[in-house]
C-alpha positions in Angstrom: 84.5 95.0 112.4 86.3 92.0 112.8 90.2 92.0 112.9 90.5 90.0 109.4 88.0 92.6 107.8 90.2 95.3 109.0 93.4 93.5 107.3 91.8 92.7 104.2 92.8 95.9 102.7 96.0 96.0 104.0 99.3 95.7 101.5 101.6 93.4 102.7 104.0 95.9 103.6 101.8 97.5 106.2 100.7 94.6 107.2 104.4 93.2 108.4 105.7 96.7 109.2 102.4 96.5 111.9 103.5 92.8 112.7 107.3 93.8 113.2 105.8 96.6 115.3 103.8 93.9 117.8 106.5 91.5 117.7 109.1 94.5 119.3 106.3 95.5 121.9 106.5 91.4 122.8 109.6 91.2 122.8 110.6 94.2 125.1 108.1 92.4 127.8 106.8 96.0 129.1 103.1 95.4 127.6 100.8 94.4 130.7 99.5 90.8 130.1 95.9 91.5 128.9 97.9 94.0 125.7 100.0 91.6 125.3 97.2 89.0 124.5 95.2 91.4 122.4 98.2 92.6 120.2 99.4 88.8 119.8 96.3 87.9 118.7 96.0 90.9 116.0 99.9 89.8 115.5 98.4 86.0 114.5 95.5 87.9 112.1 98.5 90.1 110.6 100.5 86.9 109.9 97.7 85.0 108.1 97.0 87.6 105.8 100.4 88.4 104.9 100.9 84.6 104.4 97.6 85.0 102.3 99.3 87.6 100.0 102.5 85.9 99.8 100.6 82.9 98.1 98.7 85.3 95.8 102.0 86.4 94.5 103.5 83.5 94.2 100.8 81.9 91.7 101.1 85.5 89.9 104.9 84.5 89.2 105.7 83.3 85.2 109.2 82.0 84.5 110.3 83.6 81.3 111.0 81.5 78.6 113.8 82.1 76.4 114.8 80.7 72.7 118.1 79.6 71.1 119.2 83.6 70.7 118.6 84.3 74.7 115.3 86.6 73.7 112.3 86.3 75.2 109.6 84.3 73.3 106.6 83.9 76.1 105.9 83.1 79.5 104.8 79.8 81.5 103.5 79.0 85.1 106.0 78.4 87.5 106.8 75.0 88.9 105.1 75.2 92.0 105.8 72.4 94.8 
């Protein structure tokens, strides 16, 4: 199984709680070199898809629209640059 098949079910959450995890093994510099390779590169898998899900939830977003009495009265996309 290939490492994106493995994140595909992941939730974003685990995803970057797994990718602050490899970024603190990096960063303490006690992982021999050939780790430290394999983890970054699961790091750079973890990092797409979390990117991946950010972008799914960002088309997801509606900006509320609101009429002359402040209530709600429907929905639209959001302005997306």
């Amino acid at each position: 199984m290939s490492d994106a098949a493995a994140t595909s079910g992941l939730s974003f959450e685990k995803a970057l709680a797994e990718l602050e995890t490899i970024v603190g093994h990096l960063e303490r510099g006690d992982v021999p070199l050939e780790e430290s390779i394999k983890i970054y590169e699961r790091g750079e898998v973890l990092k797409k898809h979390c990117e991946a899900l950010l972008k799914q939830a960002e088309a997801k977003v509606e900006k509320i629209r609101t009429g002359a009495g402040g209530e709600a009265i429907g929905t639209e996309p959001l302005d997306v640059e």
